[in-house]
C-alpha positions in Angstrom: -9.4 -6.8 -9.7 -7.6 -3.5 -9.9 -4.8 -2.7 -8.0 -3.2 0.8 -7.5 0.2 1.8 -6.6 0.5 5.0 -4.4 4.1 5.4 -3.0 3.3 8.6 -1.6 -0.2 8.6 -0.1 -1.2 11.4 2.0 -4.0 12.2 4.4 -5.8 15.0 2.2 -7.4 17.9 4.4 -9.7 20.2 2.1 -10.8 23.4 4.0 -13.7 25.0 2.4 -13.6 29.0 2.5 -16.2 31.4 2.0 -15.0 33.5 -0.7 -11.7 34.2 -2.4 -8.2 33.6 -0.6 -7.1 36.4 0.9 -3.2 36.0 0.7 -2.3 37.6 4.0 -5.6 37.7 5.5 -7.1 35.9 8.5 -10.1 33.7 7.1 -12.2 31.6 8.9 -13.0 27.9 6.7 -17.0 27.1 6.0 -15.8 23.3 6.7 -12.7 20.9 7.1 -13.1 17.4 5.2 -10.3 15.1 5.9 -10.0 11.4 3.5 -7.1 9.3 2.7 -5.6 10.0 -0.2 -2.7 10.3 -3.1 -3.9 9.5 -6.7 -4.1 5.6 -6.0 -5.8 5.6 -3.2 -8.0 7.9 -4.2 -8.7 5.4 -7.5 -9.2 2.8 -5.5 -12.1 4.7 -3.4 -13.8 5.4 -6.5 -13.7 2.4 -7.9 -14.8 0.5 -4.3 -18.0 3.0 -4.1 -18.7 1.4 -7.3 -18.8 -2.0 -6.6 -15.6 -3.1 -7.9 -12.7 -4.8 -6.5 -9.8 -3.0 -6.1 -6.4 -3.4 -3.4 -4.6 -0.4 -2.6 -0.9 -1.0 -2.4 1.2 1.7 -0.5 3.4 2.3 2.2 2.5 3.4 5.9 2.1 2.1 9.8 -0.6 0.7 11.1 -1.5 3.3 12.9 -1.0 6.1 10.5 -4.6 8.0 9.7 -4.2 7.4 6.0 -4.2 3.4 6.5 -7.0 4.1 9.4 -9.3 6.1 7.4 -9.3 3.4 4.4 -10.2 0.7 6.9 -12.8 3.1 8.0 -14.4 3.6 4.5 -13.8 -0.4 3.6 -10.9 0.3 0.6 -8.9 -3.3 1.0 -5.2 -2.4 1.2 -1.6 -4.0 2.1 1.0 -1.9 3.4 4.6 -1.9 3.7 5.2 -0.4 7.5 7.9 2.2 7.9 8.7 4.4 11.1 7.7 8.1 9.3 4.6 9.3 9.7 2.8 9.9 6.1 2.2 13.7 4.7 -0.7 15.6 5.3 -1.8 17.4 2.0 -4.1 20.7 2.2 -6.8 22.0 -0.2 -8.1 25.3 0.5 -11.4 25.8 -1.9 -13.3 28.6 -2.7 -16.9 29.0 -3.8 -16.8 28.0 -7.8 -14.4 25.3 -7.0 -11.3 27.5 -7.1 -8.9 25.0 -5.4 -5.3 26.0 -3.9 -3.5 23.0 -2.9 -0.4 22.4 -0.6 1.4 19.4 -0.9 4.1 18.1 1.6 7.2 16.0 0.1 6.2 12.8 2.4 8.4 10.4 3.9 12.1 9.4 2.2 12.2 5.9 1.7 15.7 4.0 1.4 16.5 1.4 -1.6 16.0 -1.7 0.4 12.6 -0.1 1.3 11.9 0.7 -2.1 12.7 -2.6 -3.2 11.1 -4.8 -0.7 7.4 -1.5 -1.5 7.9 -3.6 -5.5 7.9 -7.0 -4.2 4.7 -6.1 -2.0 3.0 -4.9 -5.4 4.1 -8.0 -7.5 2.7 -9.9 -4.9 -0.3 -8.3 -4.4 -1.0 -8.0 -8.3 -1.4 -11.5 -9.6 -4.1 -12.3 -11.4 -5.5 -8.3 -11.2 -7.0 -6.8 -14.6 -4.8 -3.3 -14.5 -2.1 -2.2 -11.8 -2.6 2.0 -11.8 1.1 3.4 -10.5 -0.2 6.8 -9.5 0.8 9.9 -7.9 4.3 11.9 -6.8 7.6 9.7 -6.1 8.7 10.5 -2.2 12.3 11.9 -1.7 14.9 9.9 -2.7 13.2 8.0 -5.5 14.5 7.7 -8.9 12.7 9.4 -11.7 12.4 6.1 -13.4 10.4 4.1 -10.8 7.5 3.9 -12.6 9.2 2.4 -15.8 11.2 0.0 -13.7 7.9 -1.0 -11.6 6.2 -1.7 -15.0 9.3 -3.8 -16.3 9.1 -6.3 -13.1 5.7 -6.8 -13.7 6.1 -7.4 -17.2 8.9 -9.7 -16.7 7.1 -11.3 -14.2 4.0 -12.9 -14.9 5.6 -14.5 -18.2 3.2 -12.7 -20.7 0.0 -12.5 -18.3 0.8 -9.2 -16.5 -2.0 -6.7 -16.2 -2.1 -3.6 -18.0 -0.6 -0.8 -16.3 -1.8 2.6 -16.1 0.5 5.7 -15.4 -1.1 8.8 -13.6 1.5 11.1 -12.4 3.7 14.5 -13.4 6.9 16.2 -13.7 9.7 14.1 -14.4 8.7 10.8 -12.8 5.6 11.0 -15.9 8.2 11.2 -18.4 10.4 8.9 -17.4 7.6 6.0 -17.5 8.2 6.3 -21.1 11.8 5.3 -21.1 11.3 1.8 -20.0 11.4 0.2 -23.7 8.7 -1.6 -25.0 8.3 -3.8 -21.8 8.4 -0.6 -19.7 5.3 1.3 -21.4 2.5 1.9 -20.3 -0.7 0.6 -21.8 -2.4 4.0 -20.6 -1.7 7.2 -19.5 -3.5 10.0 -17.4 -2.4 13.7 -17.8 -4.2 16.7 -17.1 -3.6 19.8 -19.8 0.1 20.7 -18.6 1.4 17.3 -18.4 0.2 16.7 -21.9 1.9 19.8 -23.4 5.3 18.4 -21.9 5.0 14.8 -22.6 3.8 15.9 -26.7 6.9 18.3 -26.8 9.6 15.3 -25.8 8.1 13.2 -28.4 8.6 15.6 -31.1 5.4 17.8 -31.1 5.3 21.4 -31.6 6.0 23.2 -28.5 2.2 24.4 -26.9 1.2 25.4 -23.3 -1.5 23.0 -21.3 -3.2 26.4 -21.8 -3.4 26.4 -25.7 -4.0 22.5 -25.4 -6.7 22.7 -22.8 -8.8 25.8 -25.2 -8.3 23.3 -28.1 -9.3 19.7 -27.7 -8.3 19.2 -31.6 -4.6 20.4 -31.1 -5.1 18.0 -27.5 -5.8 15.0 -29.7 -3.0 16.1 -31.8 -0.6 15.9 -28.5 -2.0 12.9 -27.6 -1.4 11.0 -31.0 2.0 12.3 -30.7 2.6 10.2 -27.4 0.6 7.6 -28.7 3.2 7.3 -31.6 6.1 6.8 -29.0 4.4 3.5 -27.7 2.1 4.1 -25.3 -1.1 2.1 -25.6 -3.5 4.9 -24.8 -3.8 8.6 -23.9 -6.8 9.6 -21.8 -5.7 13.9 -21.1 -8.4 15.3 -19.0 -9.4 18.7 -20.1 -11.2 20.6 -17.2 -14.0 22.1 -18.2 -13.4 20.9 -21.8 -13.9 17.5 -20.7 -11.5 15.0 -22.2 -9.9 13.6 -25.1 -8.5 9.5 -25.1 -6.7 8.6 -28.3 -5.4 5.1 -29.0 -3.6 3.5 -32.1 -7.4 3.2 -33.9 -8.9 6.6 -33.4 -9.1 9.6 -31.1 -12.1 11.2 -29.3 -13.4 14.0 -27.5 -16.0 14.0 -24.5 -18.0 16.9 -22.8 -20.1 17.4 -20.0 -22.8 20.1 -19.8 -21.5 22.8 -17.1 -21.5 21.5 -13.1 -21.9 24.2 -10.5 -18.3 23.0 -8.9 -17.3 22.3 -5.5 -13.8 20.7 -5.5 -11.4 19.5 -8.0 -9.5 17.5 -5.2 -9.6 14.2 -6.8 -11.8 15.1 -10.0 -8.5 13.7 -12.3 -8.5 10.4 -10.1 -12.3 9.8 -10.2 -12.0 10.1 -14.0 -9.4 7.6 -14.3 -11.1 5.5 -11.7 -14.6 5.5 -14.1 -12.5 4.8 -17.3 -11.3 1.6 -15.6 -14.7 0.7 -14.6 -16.4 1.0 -18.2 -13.3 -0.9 -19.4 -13.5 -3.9 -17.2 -17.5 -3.9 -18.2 -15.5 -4.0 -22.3 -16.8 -1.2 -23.2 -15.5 0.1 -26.7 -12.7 3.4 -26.0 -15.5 6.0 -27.0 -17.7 4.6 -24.0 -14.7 4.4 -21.6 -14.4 8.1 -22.1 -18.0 9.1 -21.7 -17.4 7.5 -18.1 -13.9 8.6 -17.4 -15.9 12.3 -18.3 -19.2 11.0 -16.2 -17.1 10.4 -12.8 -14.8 13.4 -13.5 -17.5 16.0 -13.4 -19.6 14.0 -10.5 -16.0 14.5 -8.5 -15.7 18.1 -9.5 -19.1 18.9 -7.9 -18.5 17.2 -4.2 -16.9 18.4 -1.4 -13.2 18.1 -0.7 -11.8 14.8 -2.7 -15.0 12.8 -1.9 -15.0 10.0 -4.5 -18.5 9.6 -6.6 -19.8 6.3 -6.7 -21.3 5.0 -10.6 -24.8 5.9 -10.0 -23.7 9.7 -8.9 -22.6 9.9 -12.3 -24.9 10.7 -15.6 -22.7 9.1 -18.6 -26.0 9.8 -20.7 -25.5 13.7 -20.5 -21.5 13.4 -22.3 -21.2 14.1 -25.9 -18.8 12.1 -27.7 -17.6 13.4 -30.9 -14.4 11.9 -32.9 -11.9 13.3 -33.9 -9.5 13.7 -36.5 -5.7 12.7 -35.5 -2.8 14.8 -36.9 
């Protein structure tokens, strides 16, 4: 099993527009999807259409749409209730996949309430393969959650804890690195930009997620970089470049022939999501990769964050070619 961690979970409206965004302008959408969402959940989904078993762990009433839409689509969850209501975050796509997001802060959770939002996951984890912690921290959090989430399940399940994945940005990213050696992560999940910071705190020459997303090579490079810090794994999505994962053994690059794109909403999630399915089959890294790549461009070409399930996905069509590590 494969649980994920959202502590800020959202109810994700995409609004689909016609043609460009007119800043200023009155525009009239194509179409309005709504799904439950936040980076865990939205793992979870994925990995649910696919047959797998996977518990969402996240914070919310009863009532609130985002737990009511994952009972509707059959996504197991536990929850820890609070009085706020969740956030509601908008996409606003145009035709070519051009996506303008809007996220709201969500709900401030207190410490006991943070606390007592750990304890739920510990619970709910033992015995799982991976625990994914994924997504933005709601107000109040310290930076460090993630590091001192993965240190209480390290410390306890006496040397049996799952691996942990980290998927998130900004400083809350960063600081899962500062946990020691029973804080890291056994993977991590950042897109172009997140990349360039993470590589430049552990020493790498300063580069844009620009310059890193043009060249996978100088990517890899990045990657190695964070690898060498302690991190199990680095799987940096790409875009249309596809993706690069480097471990301690060897560093690759994936691509996917073009997709006529409909949304990114999700596209990051879905390729994290398909990594963790082709590692739980024990597929070697390169493999893991093709899939991660497979279920990221199947995301990219569905409407707002729908989730692909395996067979959506064409593995056989990414090119896998290794790479060099500085």
């Amino acid at each position: 099993m494969i649980v994920t961690f959202t502590a800020n979970p959202s109810l994700d409206r995409t609004v689909a527009l016609p043609g460009p965004l007119e800043r200023g302008e009155v525009q009239r959408a194509v179409s309005v999807r709504q799904e439950s969402g936040g980076k865990g959940v939205n793992v979870s989904r994925a990995l649910v259409a696919s047959g797998l078993e996977s518990l969402a762990v996240l914070p919310g009433a009863a009532s609130d749409p985002v737990l009511a839409g994952l009972r509707e689509s059959a996504v197991p969850f536990v929850s820890l209730p609070i009085d706020e209501p969740l956030r509601t975050n908008v996409a606003l796509t145009e035709p070519g996949g051009v996506t303008t997001k809007i996220n709201e802060p969500g709900p401030a959770l207190d410490e006991n309430q943070q606390e007592a939002l750990i304890k739920l996951l510990v619970e709910s984890s033992r015995g799982a393969t991976w625990v994914v912690l994924a997504g933005s921290l709601p107000p109040g959090f310290p930076t460090d959650f993630y590091a001192t989430v993965a240190h209480r399940l390290r410390s306890s399940f006496d040397g049996a804890a799952p691996r942990i994945a980290v998927d998130s940005s900004g400083l809350p990213l960063a600081a899962a690195l500062t946990g020691g050696a029973e804080g890291m992560p056994d993977l991590l999940k950042p897109n172009a930009e997140e990349l360039a910071e993470l590589a430049t705190a552990a020493g790498f020459p300063p580069a844009s997620g620009d310059e890193l997303e043009a060249d996978p090579a100088a990517a890899a490079d990045a990657a190695a970089a964070v690898v060498r810090t302690g991190v199990g794994a680095v799987l940096a999505t790409l875009g249309s470049k596809g993706a690069v994962l480097v471990t301690a053994d060897g560093a690759w690059l994936a691509t996917h022939p073009p997709v006529a794109a409909v949304s990114t909403v999700g596209a990051g999630d879905s390729a994290l999501a398909g990594y963790l399915l082709a590692h739980g089959r024990g597929s070697a890294p390169a493999d893991c990769l093709r899939q991660a790549v497979a279920h990221g461009a199947a995301a990219a070409s569905l409407p707002g964050s729908t989730v692909p399930a395996v067979n959506q996905t064409t593995p056989d069509a990414v090119t896998i070619t290794a790479l060099r590590k500085d």
